[in-house]
C-alpha positions as CSV (number, residue, x, y, z in Angstrom):
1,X,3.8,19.7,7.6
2,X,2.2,23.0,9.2
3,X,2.7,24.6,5.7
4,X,1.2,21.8,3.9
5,X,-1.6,22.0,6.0
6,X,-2.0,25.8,5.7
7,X,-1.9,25.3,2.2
8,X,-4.8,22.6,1.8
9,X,-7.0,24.2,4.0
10,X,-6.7,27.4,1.4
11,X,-6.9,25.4,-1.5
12,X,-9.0,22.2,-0.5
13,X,-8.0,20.3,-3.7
14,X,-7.7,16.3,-3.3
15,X,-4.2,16.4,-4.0
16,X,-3.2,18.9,-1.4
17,X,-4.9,16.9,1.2
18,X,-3.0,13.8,0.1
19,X,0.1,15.3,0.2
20,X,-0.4,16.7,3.5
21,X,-1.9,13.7,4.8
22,X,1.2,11.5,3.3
23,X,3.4,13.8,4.7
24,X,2.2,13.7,8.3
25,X,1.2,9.9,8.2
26,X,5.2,8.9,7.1
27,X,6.3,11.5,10.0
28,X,4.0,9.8,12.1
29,X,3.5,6.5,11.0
30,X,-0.1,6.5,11.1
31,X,-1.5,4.1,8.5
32,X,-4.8,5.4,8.5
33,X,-3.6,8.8,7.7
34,X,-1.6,7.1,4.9
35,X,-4.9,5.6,3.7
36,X,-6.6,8.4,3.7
37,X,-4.0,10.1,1.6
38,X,-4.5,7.1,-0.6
39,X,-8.2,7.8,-1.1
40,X,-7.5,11.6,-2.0
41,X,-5.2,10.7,-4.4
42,X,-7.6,7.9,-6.3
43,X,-10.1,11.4,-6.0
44,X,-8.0,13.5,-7.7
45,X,-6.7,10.8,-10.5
46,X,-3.1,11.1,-9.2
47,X,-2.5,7.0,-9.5
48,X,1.1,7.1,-9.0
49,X,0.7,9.0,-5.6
50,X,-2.2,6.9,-4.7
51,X,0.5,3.8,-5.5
52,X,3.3,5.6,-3.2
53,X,0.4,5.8,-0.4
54,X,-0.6,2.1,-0.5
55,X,3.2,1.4,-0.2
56,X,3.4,3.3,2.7
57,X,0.7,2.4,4.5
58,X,1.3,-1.1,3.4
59,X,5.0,-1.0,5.5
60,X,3.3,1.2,8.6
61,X,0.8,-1.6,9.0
62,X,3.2,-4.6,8.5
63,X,5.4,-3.0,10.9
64,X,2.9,-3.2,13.6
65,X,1.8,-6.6,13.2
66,X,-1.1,-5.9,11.0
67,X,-0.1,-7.9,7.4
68,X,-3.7,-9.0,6.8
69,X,-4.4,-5.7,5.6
70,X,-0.6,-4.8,4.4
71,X,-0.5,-7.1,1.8
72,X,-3.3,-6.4,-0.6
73,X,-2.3,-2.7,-0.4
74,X,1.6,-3.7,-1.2
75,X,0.4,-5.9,-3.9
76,X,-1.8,-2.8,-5.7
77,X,1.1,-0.4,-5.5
78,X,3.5,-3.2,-7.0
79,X,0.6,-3.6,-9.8
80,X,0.4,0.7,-10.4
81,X,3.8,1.3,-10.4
82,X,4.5,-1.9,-13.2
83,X,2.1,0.1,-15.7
84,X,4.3,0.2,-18.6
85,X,3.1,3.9,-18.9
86,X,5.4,4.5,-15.2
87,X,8.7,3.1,-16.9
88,X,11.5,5.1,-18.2
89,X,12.2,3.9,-21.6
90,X,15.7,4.7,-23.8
91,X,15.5,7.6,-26.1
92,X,16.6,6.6,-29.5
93,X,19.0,8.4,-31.0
């Protein structure tokens, strides 16, 4: 994540910050770094990583006793990643 990190401060663009901040909250399962990756991604219009966020967060706060706030961030992932837009669809021939 040292890269990542390099790279964002460089180029402070939303996304960079939420991948960096994904990146080190799944390495250290820290869910508020997970939301805060979250909230860069909803910045920079990137819903599907925002989606993979909440997910993530959603598990790292479940997994420590904390499903109050788990679910409703499981639930909006589920919701963003059902967007028939996000579905791979059959070519026709």
């Amino acid at each position: 994540t040292e890269g990542l990190r390099v790279m964002a401060e460089r180029q402070p663009t939303p996304t960079l910050r939420g991948i960096h901040d994904l990146c080190r909250g799944l390495l250290t399962c820290d869910a508020d770094r997970l939301l805060a990756a979250e909230k860069s991604f909803e910045v920079a219009g990137r819903l599907l990583y925002q989606a993979y966020a909440q997910e993530n967060a959603s598990v790292v706060l479940a997994g420590t006793g904390r499903l109050a706030p788990s679910r409703p961030l499981l639930a909006a992932a589920l919701v963003e990643a059902d967007r028939p837009s996000r579905r791979k669809t059959k070519r026709k021939r």
